[in-house]
N, C-alpha and C positions, 0 to 999 in steps of 0.2 A: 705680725703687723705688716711685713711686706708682702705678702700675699695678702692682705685686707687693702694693700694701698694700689697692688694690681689691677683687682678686681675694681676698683673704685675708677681708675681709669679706662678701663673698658670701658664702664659708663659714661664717661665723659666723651670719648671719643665716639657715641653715638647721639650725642646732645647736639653737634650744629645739623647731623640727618635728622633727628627726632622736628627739631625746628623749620627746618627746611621743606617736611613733607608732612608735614600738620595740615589736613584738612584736603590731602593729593587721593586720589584713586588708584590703585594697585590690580590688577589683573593678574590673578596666579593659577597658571595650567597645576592642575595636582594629578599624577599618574604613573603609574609605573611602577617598579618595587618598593616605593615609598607607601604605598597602598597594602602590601604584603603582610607585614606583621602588626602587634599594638605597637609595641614602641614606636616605631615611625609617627604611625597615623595621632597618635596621643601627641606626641614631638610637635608635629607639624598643627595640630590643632592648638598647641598653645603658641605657637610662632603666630597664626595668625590673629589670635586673641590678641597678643602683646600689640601686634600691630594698630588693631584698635583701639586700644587702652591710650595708646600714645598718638590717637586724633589720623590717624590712616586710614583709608576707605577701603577695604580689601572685597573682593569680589573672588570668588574661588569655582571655578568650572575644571569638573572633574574629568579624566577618562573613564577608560572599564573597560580594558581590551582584556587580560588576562580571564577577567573576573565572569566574564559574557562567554568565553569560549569554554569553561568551566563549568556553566551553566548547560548553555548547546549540548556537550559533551554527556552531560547527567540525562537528561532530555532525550539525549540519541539523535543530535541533528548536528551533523559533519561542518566544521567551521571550514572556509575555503575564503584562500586570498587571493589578488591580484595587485600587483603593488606595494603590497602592504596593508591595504585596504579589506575591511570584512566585506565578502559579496552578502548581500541582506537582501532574503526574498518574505513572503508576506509571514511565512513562519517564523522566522529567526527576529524580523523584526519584535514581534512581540516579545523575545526571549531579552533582547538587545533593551529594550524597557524596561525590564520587571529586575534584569541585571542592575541596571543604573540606577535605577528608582530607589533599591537597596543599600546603596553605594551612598547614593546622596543623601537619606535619609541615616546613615551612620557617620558621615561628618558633619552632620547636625547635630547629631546627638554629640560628638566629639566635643565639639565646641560649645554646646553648652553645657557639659561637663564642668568645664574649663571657667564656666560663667559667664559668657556669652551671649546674646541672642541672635540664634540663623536661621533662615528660613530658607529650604528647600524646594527649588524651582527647577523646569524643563525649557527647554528654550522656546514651546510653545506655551508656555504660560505669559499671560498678558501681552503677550503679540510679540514676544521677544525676539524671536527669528524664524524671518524665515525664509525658505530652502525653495532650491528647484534640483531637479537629478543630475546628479554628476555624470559626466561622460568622460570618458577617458578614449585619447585616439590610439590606436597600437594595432596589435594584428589577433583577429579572431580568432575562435579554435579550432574553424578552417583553414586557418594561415592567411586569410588573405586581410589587404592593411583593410581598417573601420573602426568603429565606434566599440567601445568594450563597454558592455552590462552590466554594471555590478547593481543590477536589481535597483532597491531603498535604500541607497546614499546617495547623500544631497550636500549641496553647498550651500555655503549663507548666502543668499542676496539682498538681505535687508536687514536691518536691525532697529529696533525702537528698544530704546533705555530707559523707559518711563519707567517699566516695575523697578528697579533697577535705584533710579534716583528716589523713588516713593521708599523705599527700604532702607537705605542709606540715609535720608531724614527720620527716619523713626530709629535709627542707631540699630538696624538690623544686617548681620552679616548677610548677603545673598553668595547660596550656591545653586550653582546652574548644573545641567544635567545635559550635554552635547546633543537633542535631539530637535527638529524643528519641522513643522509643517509647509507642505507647499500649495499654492494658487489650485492646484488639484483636488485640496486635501488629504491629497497623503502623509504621511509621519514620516520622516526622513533617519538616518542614521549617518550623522555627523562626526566629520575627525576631531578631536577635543582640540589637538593644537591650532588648528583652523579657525575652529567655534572661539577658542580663547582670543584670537587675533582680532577676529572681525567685533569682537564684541571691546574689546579693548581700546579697537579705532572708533568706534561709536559712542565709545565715552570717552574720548579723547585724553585716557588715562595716562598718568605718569608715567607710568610703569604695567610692562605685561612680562610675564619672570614665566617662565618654561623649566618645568623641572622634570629631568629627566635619568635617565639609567645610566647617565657619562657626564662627565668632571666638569664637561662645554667644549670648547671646539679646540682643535690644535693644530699647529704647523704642521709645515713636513719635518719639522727638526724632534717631533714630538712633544715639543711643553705648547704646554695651555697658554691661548692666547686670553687676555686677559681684558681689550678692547680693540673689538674690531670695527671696521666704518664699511659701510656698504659698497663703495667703491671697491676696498680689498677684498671682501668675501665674493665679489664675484668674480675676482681673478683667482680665488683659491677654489670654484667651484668650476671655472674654466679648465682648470689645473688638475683637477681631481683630489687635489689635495682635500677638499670638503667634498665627501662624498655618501652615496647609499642613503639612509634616514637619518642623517641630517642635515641633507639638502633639504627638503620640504620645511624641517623648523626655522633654517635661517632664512627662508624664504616667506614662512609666515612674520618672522622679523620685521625683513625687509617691508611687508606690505602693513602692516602695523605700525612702524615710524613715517611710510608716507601718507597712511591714513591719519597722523596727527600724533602719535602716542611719542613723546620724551624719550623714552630709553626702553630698551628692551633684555632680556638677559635668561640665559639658557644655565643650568646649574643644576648639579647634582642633588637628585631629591633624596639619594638615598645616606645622606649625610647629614648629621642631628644638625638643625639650625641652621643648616644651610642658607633659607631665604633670609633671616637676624643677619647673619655673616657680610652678606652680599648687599645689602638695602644701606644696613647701619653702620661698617666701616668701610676704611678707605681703601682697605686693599681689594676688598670682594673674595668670592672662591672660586668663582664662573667667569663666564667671559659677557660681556654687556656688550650688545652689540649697537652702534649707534648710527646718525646721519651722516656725520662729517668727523674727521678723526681730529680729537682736539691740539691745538697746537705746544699745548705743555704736553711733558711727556706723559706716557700713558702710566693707570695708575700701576703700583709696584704689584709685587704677588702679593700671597698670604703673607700678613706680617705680623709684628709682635704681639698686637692687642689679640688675634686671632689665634697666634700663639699659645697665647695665656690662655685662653679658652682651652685650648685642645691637651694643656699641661694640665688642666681639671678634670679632663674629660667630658666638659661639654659639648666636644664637636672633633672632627678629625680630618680637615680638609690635607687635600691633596696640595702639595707644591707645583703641580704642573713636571715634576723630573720621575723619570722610573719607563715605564713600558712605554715602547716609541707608538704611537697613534697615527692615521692615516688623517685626521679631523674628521671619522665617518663617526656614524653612529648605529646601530641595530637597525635594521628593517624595520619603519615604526609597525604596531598590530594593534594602535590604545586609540578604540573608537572614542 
């Protein structure tokens, strides 16, 4: 019975979120080893059904950096980075498509397993976004300082969210596919956490959640910072304290809360229910990064109700205490 009375509180303690984000917009990067096996991918398909069951507008834009280089590789075409970034020339691009397209077209199907209905989109579809070529300043492979080439990648410079809201009134999940066309017409090859950003300010979403291959971001003391305000994060990336790949996410953050979006939040994807965890109670498992640091204190760590979860084995967040962190994150490679 006390564990029947547990469990009954978990739910409870997601009832004033449930109420509070009934009819909100949710933007979720999906990528990374969360992508790897079914469990995850099955996990995570039912997290964001639940999300809609419970009146949430979820939007789900995938990467495919592993999955694309994998591909390349069967192919016989040498993956090559700069930054972090895939250099994509007119080959590879088609490989970078026919990868994603897969990708997307398998959490469709995930989620309507699940009983769902999603429908599978590219960021060229219905004028979603779109792109002009990215240019990177630094030093060529002359050495001398210019422009660096990485071929077919592109930035967003625009966004229309009409397919977008037309899908979301027909109670359709949209997943997006990181690619976009430019004024050239060319096809672009888009970073997903980027693509999730701009498209997240464009619909001036609640929430844009970034799930990724680390716990969220952390001090120099090593625990997980649990809410940080844009103010601090650029003292801890002055500091070097936030460093490597994940500078670029908390910087897609940053330009995402001043594009309009509520809250933002970076969180381990490879942890069952992670995004349930983070959304629906107070403690979270990630770090939510926001505009202004609120003036109560900030919220505590993983706590009991999350607890109780992870004593069933529905989920196994980290406390933030164990291996010291620098706040970096991997080199991103998830076009």
């Amino acid at each position: 019975m006390q564990d029947l009375i547990k469990r009954a509180e978990v739910l409870m303690e997601a009832l004033p979120y449930i109420q509070r984000f009934h009819g909100a917009t949710f933007v979720i990067k999906y990528g990374g080893h969360a992508m790897d096996s079914a469990e995850p991918k099955a996990s995570f398909a039912r997290d964001v059904v639940m999300l809609n069951l419970i009146g949430i507008k979820p939007v789900v834009l995938h990467g495919g950096g592993p999955q694309i280089s994998s591909l390349m590789e069967r192919m016989g075409v040498k993956s090559r980075f700069v930054r972090g970034m895939r250099v994509t020339d007119e080959k590879s691009i088609e490989l970078v498509e026919m990868a994603l397209q897969r990708i997307n077209q398998e959490i469709v199907a995930l989620i309507a397993r699940q009983g769902a209905k999603a429908v599978g989109l590219s960021g060229k579809d219905g004028g979603l976004m779109r792109a002009r070529k990215l240019r990177l300043a630094g030093l060529t492979k002359d050495g001398e300082s210019g422009p660096i080439d990485l071929g077919l990648v592109g930035e967003v410079v625009e966004v229309d969210p009409s397919v977008i809201h037309t899908l979301h009134q027909a109670n359709f999940i949209p997943v997006v596919a990181p690619v976009g066309y430019g004024r050239d017409g060319l096809t672009y090859n888009i970073n997903a956490d980027s693509a999730a950003g701009k498209l997240a300010g464009a619909l001036k979403a609640d929430k844009l959640i970034l799930m990724t291959d680390v716990e969220g971001i952390k001090g120099q003391d090593g625990n997980l910072i649990s809410t940080l305000a844009i103010s601090r994060a650029r003292k801890l990336i002055a500091r070097g304290v936030i460093s490597a790949g994940m500078i670029p996410k908390v910087e897609c953050c940053i330009d995402a809360l001043r594009a309009g979006v509520q809250k933002t939040h970076i969180i381990d994807g490879r942890q069952r229910h992670a995004a349930l965890l983070e959304i629906l109670t107070r403690s979270g498992v990630g770090t939510e990064v926001v505009d202004e640091e609120p003036r109560s204190a900030r919220r505590p760590r993983v706590g009991a109700r999350a607890d109780a979860l992870n004593a069933r084995g529905a989920v196994n967040p980290r406390s933030g205490e164990g291996r010291v962190s620098d706040g970096s994150a991997p080199e991103s490679t998830d076009d």
